[in-house]
C-alpha positions in Angstrom: 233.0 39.9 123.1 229.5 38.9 123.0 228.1 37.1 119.8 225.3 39.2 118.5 222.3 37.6 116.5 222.4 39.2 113.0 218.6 40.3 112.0 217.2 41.8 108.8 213.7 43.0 108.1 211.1 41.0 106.1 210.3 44.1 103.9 214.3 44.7 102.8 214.0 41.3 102.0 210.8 40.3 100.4 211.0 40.6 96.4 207.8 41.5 96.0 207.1 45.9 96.4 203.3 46.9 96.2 200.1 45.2 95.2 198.5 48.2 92.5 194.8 47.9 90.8 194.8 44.3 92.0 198.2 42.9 91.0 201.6 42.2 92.6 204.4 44.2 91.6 208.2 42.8 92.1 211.2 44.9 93.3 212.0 43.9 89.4 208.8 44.8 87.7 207.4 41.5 87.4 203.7 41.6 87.1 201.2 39.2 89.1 197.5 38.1 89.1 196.9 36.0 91.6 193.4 33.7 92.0 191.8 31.5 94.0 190.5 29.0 92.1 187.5 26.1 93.0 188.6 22.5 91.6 185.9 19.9 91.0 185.5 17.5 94.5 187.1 14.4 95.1 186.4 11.2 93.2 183.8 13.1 91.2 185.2 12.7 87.7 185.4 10.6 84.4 188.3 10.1 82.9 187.1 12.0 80.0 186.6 15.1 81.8 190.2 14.7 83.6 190.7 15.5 79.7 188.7 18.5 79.1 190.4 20.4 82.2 193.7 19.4 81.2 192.8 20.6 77.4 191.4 23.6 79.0 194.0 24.5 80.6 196.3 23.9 77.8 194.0 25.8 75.9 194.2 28.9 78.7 198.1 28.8 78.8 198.1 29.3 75.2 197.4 32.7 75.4 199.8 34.1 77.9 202.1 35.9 76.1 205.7 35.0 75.9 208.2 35.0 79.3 204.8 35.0 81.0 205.0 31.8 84.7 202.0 29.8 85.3 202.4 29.4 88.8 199.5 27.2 90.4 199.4 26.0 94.1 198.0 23.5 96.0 197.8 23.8 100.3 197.1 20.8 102.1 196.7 21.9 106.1 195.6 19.1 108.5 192.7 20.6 110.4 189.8 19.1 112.4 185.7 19.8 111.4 184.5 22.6 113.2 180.5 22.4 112.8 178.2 25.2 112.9 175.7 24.2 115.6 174.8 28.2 115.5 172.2 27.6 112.9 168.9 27.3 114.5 167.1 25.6 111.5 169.2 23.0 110.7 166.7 19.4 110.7 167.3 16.7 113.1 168.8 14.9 110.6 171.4 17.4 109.8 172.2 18.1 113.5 173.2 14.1 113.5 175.6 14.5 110.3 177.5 17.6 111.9 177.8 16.1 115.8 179.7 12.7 113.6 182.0 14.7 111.9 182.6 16.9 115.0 186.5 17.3 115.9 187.3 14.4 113.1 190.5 15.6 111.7 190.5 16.0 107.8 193.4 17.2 104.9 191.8 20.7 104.1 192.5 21.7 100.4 193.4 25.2 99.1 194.3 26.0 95.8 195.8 29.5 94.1 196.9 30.8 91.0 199.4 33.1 89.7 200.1 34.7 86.3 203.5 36.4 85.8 204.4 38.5 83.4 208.0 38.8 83.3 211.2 39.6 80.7 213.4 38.1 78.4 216.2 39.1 80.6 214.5 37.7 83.8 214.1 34.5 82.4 217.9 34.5 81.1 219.4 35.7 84.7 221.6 34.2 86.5 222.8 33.8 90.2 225.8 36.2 89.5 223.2 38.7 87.8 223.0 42.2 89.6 222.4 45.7 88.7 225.1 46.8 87.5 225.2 44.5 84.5 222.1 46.3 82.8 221.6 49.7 81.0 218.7 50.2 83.3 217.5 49.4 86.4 213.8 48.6 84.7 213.7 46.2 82.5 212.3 48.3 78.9 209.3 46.4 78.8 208.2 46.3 81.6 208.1 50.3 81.4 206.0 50.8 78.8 202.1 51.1 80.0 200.8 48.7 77.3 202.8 45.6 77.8 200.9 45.6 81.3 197.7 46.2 79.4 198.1 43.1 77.0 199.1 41.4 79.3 196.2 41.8 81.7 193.8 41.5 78.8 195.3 37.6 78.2 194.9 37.4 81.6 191.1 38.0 80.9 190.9 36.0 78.5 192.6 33.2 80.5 190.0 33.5 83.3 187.2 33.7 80.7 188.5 30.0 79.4 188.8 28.3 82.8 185.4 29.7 83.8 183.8 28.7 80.7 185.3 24.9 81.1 182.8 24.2 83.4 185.2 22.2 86.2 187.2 24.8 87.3 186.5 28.1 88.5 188.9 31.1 89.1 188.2 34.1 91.4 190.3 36.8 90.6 191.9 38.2 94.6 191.9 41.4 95.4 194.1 43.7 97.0 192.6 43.2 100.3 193.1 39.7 100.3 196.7 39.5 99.4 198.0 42.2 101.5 195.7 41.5 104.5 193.4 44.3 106.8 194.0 45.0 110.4 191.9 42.7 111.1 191.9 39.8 109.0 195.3 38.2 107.3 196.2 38.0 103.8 197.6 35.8 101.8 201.2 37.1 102.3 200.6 36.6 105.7 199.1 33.4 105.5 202.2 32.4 103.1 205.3 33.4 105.8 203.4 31.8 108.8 202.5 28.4 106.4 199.1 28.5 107.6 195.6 29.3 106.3 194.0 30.7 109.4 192.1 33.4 109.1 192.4 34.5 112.9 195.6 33.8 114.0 198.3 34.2 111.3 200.8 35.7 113.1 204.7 36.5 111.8 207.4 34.5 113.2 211.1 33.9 112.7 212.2 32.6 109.5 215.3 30.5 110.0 217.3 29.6 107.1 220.7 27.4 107.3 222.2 25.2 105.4 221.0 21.9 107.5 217.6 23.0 107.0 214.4 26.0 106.6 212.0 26.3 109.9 209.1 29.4 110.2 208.5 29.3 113.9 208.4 25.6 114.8 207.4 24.2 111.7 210.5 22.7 110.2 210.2 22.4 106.3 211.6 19.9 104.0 211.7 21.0 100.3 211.6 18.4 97.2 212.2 19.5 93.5 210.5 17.5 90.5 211.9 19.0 87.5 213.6 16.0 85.5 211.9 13.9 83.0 214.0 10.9 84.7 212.3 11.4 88.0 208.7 10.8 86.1 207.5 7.5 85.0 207.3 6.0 82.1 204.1 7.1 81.3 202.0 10.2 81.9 198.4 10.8 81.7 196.1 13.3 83.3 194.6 10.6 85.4 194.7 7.4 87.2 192.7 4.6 88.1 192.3 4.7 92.3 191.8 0.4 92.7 191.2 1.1 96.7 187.7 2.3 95.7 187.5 0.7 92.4 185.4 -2.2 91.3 185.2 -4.2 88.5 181.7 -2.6 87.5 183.3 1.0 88.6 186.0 2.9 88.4 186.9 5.5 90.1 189.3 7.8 88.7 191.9 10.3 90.8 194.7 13.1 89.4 197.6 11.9 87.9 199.2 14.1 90.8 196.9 13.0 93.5 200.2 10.8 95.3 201.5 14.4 96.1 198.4 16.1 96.7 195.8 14.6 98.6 196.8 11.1 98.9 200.1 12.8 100.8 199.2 12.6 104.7 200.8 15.8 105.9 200.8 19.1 106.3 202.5 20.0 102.6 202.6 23.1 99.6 202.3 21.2 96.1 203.7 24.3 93.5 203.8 23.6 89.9 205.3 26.0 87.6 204.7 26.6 83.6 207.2 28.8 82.1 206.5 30.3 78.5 209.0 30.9 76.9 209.8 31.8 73.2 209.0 28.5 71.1 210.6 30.1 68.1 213.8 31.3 69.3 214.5 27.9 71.4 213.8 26.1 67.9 216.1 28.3 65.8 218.6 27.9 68.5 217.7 23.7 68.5 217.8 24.3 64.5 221.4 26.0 64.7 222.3 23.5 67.2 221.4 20.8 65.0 223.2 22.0 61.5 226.4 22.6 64.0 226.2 18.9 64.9 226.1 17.7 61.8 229.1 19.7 60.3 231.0 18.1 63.4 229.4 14.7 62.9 232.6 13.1 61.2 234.9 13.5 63.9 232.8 12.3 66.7 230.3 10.0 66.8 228.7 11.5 70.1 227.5 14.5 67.6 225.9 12.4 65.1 223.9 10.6 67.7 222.6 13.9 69.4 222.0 15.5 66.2 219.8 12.3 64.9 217.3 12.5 68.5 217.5 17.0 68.0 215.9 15.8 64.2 213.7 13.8 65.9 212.3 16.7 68.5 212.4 19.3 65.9 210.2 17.1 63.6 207.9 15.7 66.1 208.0 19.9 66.8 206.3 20.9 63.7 204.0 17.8 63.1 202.7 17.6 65.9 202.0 21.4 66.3 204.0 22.0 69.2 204.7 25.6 68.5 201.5 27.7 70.0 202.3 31.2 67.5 203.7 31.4 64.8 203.5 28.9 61.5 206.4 27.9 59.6 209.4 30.6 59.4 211.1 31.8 56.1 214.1 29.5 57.6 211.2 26.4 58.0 209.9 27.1 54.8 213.9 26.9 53.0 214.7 23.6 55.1 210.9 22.1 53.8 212.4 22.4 50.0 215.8 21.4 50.9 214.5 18.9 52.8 211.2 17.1 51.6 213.4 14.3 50.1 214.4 13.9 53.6 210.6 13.5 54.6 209.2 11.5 52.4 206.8 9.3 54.0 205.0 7.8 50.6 205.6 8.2 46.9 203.2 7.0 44.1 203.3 6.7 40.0 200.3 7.2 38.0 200.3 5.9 34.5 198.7 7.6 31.3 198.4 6.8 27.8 198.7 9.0 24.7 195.0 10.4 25.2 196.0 11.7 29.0 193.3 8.8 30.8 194.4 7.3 33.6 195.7 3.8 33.6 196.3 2.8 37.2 198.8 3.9 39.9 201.8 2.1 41.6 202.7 2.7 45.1 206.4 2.6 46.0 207.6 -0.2 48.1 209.7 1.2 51.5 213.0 -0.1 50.0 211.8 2.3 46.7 211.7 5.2 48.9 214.7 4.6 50.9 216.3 4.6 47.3 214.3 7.9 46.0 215.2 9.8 49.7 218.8 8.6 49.0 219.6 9.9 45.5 222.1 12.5 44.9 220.3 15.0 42.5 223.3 17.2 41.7 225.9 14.0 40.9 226.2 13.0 37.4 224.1 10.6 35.6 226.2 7.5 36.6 225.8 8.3 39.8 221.9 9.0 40.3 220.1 6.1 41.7 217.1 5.8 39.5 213.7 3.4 40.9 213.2 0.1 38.4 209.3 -0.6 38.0 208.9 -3.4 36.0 205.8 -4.3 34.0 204.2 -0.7 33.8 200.9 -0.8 31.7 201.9 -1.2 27.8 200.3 1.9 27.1 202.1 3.9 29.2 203.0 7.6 27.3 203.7 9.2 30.3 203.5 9.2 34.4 203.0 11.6 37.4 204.5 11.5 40.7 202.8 12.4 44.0 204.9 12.2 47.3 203.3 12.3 50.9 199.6 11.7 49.9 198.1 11.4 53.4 193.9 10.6 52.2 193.1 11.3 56.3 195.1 15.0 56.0 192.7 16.8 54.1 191.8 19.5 57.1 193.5 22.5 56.7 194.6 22.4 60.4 196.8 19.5 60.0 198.7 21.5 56.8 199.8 24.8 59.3 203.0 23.4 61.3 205.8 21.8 59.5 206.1 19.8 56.4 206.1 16.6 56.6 202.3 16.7 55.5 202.6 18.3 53.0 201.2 17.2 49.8 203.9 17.2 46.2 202.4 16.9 43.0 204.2 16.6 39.7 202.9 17.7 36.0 202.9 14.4 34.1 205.6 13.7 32.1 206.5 11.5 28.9 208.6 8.6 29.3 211.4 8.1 27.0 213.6 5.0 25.8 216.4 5.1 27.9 219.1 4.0 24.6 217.8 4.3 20.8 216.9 0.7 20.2 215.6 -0.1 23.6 217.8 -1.3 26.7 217.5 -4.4 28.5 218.0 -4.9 32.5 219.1 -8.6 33.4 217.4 -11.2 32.1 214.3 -8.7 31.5 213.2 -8.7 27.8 211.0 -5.7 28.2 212.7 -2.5 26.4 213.4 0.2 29.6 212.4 3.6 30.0 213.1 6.3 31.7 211.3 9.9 33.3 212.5 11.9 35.4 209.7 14.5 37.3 210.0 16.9 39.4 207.5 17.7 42.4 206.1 21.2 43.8 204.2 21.1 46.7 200.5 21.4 46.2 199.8 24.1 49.1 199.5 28.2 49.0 200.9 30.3 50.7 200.0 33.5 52.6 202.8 35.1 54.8 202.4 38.4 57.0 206.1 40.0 57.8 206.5 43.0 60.4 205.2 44.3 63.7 203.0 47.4 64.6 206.0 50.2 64.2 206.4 49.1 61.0 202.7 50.0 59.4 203.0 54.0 57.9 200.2 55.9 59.3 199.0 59.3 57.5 197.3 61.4 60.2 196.9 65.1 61.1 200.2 65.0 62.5 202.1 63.4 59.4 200.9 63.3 56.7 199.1 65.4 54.0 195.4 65.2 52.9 195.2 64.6 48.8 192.9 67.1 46.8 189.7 67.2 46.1 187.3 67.7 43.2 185.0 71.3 43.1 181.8 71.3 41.2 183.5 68.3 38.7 181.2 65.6 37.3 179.7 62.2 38.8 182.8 60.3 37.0 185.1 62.8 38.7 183.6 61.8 42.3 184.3 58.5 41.6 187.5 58.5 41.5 187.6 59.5 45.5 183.9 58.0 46.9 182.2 54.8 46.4 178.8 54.6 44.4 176.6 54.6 47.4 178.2 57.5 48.9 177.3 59.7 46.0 173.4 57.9 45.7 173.2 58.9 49.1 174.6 62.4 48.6 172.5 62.9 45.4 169.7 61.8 47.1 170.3 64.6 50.1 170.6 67.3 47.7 167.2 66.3 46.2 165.4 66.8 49.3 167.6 70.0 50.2 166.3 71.4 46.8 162.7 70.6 47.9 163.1 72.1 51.3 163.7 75.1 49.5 161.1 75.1 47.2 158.1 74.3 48.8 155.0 73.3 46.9 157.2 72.9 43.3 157.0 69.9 41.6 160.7 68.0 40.8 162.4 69.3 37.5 161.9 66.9 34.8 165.6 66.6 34.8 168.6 66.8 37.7 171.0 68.8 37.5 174.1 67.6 39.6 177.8 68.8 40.5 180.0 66.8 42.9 182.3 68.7 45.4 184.7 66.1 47.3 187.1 67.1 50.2 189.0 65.7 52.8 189.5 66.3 56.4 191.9 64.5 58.9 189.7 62.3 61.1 190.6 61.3 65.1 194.4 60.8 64.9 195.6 57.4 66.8 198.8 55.3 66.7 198.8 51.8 66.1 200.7 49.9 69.4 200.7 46.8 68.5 198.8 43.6 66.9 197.2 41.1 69.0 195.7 39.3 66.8 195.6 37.3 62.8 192.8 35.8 61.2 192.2 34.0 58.3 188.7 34.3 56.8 186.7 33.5 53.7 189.1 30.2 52.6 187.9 26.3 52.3 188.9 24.1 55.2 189.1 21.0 53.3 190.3 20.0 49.8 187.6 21.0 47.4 185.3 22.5 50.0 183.1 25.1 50.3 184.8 28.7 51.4 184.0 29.4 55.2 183.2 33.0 56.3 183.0 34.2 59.5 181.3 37.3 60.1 181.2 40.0 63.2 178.2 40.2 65.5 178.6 44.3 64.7 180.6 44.6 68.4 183.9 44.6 67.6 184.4 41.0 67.9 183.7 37.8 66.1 179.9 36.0 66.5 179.6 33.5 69.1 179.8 30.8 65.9 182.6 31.9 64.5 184.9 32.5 68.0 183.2 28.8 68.4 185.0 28.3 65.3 189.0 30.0 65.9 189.3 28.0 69.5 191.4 24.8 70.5 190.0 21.8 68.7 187.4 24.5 66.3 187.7 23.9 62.4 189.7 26.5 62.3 192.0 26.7 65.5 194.9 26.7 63.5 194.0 29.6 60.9 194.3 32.1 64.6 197.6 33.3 65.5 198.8 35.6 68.2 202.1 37.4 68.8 204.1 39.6 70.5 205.8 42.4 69.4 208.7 41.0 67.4 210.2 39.7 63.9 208.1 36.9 63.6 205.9 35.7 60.3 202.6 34.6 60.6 202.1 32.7 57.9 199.4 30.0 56.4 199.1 27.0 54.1 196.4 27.2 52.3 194.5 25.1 49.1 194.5 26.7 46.0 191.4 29.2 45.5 190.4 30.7 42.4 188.0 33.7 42.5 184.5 33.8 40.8 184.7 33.6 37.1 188.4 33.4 37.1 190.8 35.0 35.3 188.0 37.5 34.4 186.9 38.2 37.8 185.6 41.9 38.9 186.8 43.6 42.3 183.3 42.1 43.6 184.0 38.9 42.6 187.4 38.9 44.3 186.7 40.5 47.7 183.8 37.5 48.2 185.8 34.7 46.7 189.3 34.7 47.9 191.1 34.4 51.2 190.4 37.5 53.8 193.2 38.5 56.1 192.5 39.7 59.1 194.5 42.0 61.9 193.5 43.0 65.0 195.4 46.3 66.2 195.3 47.9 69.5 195.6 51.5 69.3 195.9 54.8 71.3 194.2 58.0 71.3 194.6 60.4 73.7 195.8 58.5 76.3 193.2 55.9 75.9 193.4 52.0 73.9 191.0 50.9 71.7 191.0 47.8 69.5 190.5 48.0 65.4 190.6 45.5 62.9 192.2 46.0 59.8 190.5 43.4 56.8 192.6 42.4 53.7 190.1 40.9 51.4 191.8 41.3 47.9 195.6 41.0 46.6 196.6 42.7 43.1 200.2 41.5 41.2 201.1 44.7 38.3 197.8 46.4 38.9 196.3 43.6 38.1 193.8 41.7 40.7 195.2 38.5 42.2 192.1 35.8 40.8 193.6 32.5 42.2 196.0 31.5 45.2 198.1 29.0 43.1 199.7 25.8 44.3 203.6 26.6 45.3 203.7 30.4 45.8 203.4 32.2 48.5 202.1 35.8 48.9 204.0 38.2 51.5 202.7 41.0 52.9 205.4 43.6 54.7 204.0 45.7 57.1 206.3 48.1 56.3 204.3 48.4 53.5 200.9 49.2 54.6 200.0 53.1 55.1 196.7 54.1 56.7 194.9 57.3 55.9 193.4 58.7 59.1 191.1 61.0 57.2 188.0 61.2 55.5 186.2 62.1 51.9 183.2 64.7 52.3 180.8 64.2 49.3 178.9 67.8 48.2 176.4 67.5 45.9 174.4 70.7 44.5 171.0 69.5 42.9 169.8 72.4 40.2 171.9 75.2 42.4 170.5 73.8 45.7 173.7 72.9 47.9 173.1 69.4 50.3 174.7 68.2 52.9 178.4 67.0 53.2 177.8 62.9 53.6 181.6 61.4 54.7 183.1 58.8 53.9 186.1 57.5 55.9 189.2 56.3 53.9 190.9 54.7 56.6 190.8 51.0 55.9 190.5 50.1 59.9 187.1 49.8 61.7 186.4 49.1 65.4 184.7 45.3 63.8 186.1 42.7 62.1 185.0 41.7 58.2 183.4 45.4 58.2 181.1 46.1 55.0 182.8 48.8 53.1 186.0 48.3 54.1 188.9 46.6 53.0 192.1 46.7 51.4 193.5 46.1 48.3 197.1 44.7 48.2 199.8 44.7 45.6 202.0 41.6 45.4 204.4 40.2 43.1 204.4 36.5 42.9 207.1 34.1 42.0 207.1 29.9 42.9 207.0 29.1 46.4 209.7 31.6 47.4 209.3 34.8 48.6 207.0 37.4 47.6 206.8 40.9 48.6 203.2 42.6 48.5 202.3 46.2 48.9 198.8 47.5 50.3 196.8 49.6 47.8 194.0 51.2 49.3 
């Protein structure tokens, strides 16, 4: 019997299926944007920008949406200098440079980029994983048109980053140059024959056994670095190179550059980025944690693993590791629960009977251990009250402040977690502890006591919901409401703005003149208002990219900040300035993807113009503008509108201040959009003008849009949740 050699073809094989419009498509619907992308030269930068790639980079991966694979690779070829002696006007001089490097052999550099968009479920599989363990063969969202969309327009927007760092530039490939021509190899090609020729890539046999892999005769050895354990001690985006360093230079090299050009060999350096769900791993790290703890008295292993999980998920939220969301409802229950946990600094401040301030006290660390350790729901024997002793003798009453950071006051610092977080307490009179005073020791001082409690000094505005939750009332469901005919100017104003009806009474003026030629104005108008409505351009509302908070004061005290729109449909080049990485207000931007998540923002206390008294005007300039941006679909086709919430009411009655300790939730279950319009009629002494529109429908294809807005009805109770309902 003779032993036949078992072949399979490359193309049953391969995982990937077609390259479309520019991208790679996998046999499972992975999505792929490959680049080629131009680093900076060799030995040609500062430690400080080694820095500004890596933060623009960091900056880039950030918006990738989630299961997206940052896949960036680095070939390293040995190849020899091949001159050009072809060009006839080359100097004398340069003839000389090209004939010294002739033949010399050199470590030619290629680098390539690739952004995946895969699943949930792809990122979850496992070896054992086939077809017949899902519902369908393609994965859901993978099938729907605008997942690909998003994700190509963050794929945009990464590119625009990198490009606009200044070091590194990406050149998006296209379909040519991945799948090849008849005459010139592409980067598939170049990829199974492990070598970036242009002329003579050429197939051969892939061999893989389990003593080793070989593609033709180059035999390949494969090394994985993917444990923290394998890395040393400390990492840093560069290094200092001491063969061509001096002590009045220094030449600085990539952290990396052992394994990349400092590695003599032919050699493929791959490093991979995978983005996966922050909030669901730290709900899963939060769940993991509370299960440790209940099973911390039998074993001591699970008290130790819960105390270093703490430590991640706190060094998590201060430090502002998650890239979406802000704190959860869940985050926001475990800060109350948990603040006397977190204290990092608690000080008294003394007053007298007049309410002036008569100095502070700051708690020593062993006062603090004692405050973070007392049992509030045990029985006064038990609570473990702080002794101050010789408090001013005209002490009445005190106030306690926890976690009074002086160097916090940016509102950036105040978004993730909250161990920041400023607590304030209402002063308080102090009280003989026993009729007739009480003595402790030896002390002859009579004691006191006061007991106050804290809130935290911090709003808070929370957005619940995704895109299929917002009520829409178009042509296709919903109704239009009716109308006025020939009512009075107060009547019209119950459906059209002032300036709608100026402009309309204005239009029926010169209507009436058209008609009579040559006849002086009536000494007196006589006006009727006709309003109807009329469904405008139905759409539907896919999804929402994008949050924005606008019009609020980045720092204690401060001025408000308002960004407006440069009238395109996106934010000015100041104010974008403004909403990037390291921007005063990079951390008042969030974006999602389609899911259950809250957006949600810790903001100062603002109070609107003239307070409590304080007109519509007043509020829509003077308190905190929320800002969506909404991709939506017409006719086949995706446009982008922003939908502006610039004033909250509570019982009809307009939200004036964002007070310290409540938060202010807005369901978008409970926005409804009107997709039609009001048409103003006015008839001027029985001449009949024009129809002037006016749209109802709150969204606009800008952000901050003048004359359009959205009122919002909320109810508000003390730092829990609130639920708030759009009135438009």
């Amino acid at each position: 019997m003779r032993n036949v050699l078992k072949a399979e073809t490359l193309e049953r094989k391969f995982p990937l299926l077609s390259v479309e419009n520019g991208c790679i498509v996998s046999k499972d619907a992975d999505l792929t944007v490959a680049f080629e992308v131009e680093l900076p030269e060799l030995f040609t930068m500062t430690a400080a920008e080694y820095e500004a790639v890596h933060s623009s980079w960091v900056k880039a991966v950030k918006v990738l949406p989630d299961f997206s694979v940052v896949c960036k690779q680095d070939w390293f070829t040995k190849e020899t200098y091949r001159p050009d002696f072809r060009d006839g006007e080359q100097s004398f001089l340069s003839k000389s440079y090209e004939r010294h490097f002739n033949e010399r052999p050199y470590l030619n550099h290629k680098c390539y980029l690739y952004l995946t968009k895969t699943t949930r479920e792809r990122s979850r599989q496992r070896s054992d994983f086939n077809s017949l363990c899902r519902g369908s063969l393609l994965p859901k969202e993978m099938v729907d048109k605008d997942t690909a969309v998003r994700f190509l327009e963050a794929v945009e927007q990464f590119e625009r980053i990198m490009n606009d760092s200044g070091h590194v530039s990406l050149r998006r490939l296209e379909a040519d140059e991945i799948t090849g021509t008849e005459g010139r190899p592409g980067l598939v090609e170049k990829y199974f024959s492990l070598s970036l020729e242009d002329e003579n890539a050429v197939l051969q046999d892939i061999c893989l056994t389990p003593g080793g892999m070989r593609v033709g005769d180059k035999r390949l050895c494969v090394h994985t670095l993917s444990d923290t354990e394998d890395l040393p001690v400390r990492v840093s985006t560069d290094m200092r190179y001491e063969r061509m360093s001096t002590d009045r230079s220094d030449c600085r090299l990539s952290f990396a550059a052992p394994v990349g050009l400092l590695l003599p060999c032919n050699h493929i350096y791959s490093q991979y980025v995978f983005i996966d769900d922050a909030q669901e791993i730290l709900r899963t790290m939060e769940k993991t944690s509370r299960n440790m703890l209940s099973l911390s008295k039998y074993s001591r292993s699970n008290a130790v693993n819960r105390e270093w999980t703490e430590m991640y998920l706190d060094e998590a939220h201060t430090k502002g590791v998650l890239p979406k969301t802000r704190m959860s409802d869940d985050e926001v229950t475990t800060a109350i629960t948990a603040v006397r946990n977190n204290i990092q600094n608690i000080t008294i401040e003394y007053f007298n009977a007049s309410n002036a301030s008569l100095g502070t006290y700051d708690f020593t660390p062993e006062q603090v251990a004692t405050a973070k350790g007392d049992d509030q729901d045990a029985a006064a024997a038990g609570r473990k009250p702080v002794n101050i002793s010789n408090i001013p003798s005209a002490t009445t009453k005190v106030n306690v402040y926890m976690n009074v950071d002086k160097n916090a006051a940016d509102i950036n610092d105040l978004q993730i977690g909250y161990t920041k977080m400023e607590y304030r307490g209402i002063p308080k009179d102090i009280t003989l502890k026993t009729p007739g005073g009480e003595r402790t020791g030896d002390n002859t001082n009579d004691l006191y006591s006061v007991e106050v409690s804290v809130a935290p000094v911090l709003s808070r505005f929370e957005f619940h919901g995704k895109a299929s939750d917002i009520k829409v009332n178009s042509s296709t469901s919903g109704t239009l409401p009716s109308g006025v005919e020939n009512g009075t100017k107060d009547q019209a104003k119950a459906h059209v703005s002032d300036a709608t009806i100026a402009a309309a009474e204005k239009a029926a003026q010169e209507a009436w003149r058209k008609a009579n030629p040559g006849v002086a104005d009536p000494s007196t108008w006589s006006f009727t208002y006709t309003v109807t409505y009329e469904y405008d351009a139905a759409y539907t509302i896919e999804s929402i990219d994008e949050y924005y908070m606008n019009n609020i004061p980045l720092t204690k005290g401060g001025n408000l900040v308002l960004n407006a729109n440069d009238g395109a449909g996106n934010w000015n080049d100041a104010a974008k300035d403004k909403y990037k990485v390291d921007g005063d207000m990079e951390k008042m931007f969030d974006t999602t993807v389609e899911a259950d998540k809250v957006i949600a923002y810790n903001l100062f206390p603002q109070t609107a113009t003239n307070g409590t008294s304080a007109s519509t005007t007043d509020v829509k300039t003077s308190m905190p503008h929320f800002v969506l941006k909404l991709t939506t679909k017409a006719n086949g086709t995706t446009t982008p509108r922003w939908l502006t919430i610039r004033a909250l009411k509570a019982a009809d009655a307009l939200v004036t201040s964002f007070d310290a300790g409540k938060v202010y939730v807005l369901d978008a279950a409970d926005i409804n959009i009107n997709q039609y319009s009001a048409k103003l009629k006015v008839t001027a002494n029985g001449t009949v003008g024009p129809e002037i529109p006016e749209p109802v429908d709150p969204t606009d294809p800008n952000p901050e849009p003048v004359g359009k807005d959205l009122d919002v009805l909320v109810k508000i109770t003390e730092w829990t949740i609130v639920n708030v309902k759009p009135e438009w």
